[in-house]
N, C-alpha and C positions, 0 to 999 in steps of 0.2 A: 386226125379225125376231129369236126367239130363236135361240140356237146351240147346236146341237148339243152335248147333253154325253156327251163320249168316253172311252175306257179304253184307255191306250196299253201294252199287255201282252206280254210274251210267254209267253204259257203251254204248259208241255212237250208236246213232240209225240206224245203217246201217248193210252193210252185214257183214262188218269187225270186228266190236262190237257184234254181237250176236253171229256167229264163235268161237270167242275167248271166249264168258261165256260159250258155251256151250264144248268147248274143254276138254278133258278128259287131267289130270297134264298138266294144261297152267303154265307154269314160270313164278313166280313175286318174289318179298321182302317180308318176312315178318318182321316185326319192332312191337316192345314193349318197349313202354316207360311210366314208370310212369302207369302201370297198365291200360294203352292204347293202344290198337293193331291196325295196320294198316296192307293191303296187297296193295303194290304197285308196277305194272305194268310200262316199261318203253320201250321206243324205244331199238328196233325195232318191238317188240309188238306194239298194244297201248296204250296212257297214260290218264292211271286210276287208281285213287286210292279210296282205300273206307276201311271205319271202319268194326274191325269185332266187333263182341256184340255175346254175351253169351261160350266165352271161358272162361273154369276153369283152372284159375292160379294156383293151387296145381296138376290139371290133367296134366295139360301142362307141369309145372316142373318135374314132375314124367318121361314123356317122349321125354321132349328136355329141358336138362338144361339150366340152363340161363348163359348169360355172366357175369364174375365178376368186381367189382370196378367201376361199372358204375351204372347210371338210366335209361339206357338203356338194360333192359335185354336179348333181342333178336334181331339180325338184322341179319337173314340169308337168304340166297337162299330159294326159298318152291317151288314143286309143288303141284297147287289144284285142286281141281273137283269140278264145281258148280252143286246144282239142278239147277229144272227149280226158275226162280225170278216172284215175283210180288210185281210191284212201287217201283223198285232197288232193294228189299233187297232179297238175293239168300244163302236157306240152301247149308254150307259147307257140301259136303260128303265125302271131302279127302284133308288131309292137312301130306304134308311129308316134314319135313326141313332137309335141309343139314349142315354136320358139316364135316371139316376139319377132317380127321385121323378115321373118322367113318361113312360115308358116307350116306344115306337118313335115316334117323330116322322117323318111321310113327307117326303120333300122331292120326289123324282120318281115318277112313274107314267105310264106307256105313254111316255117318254121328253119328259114334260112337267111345269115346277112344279106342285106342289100347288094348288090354290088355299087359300089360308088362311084362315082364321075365327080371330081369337083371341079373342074371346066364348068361343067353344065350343071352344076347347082348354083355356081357363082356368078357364070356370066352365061345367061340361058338362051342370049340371041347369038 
């Protein structure tokens, strides 16, 4: 059974915080380090950051590789999709990163892996 993958947040209590969780692909950072994930949110957004919990690092690698030479495996552009949250923490339903030279890579949709084709990510004619 997969696991839920979640966004442990707390985003401001006003009309501008709840706007934004609830925005379909809001722009943040994604960052993985040491087998730690964060999504971080920055001006001119707002600033918020929050753990994500129950991503699969073998799903994930499958469809957004990791950066090399570092302990830092991921630090890319994303957009996401939240559910609705309860006491911060809000199922991911969409998580799409960006990469240089190949542009949004899905990893999640309707709070499921992608399924992946590398045939047809690679050679797409």
């Amino acid at each position: 059974m997969t696991q839920v993958v979640q966004l442990k947040a707390t985003f401001p209590d006003n009309l501008r915080g709840r706007e934004t969780a609830a925005t379909v692909d809001f722009p943040c950072r994604f960052y993985r380090k040491a087998g730690k994930t964060w999504l971080i949110l920055a001006p001119p957004m707002i600033e918020v950051e929050g753990v994500v919990t129950g991503i699969d690092a073998h799903e994930l690698e499958i469809r957004a590789p990791s950066l090399v030479g570092t302990d830092i495996s991921h630090d890319l552009m994303a957009l996401v999709t939240l559910g609705a949250g309860v006491q911060d923490v809000y199922p991911i339903l969409s998580l799409s990163l960006f990469y240089p030279g190949l542009g949004w890579l899905s990893v999640l949709e309707n709070g499921a892996y992608v399924d992946f084709d590398m045939e047809a990510r690679f050679n797409p004619d």
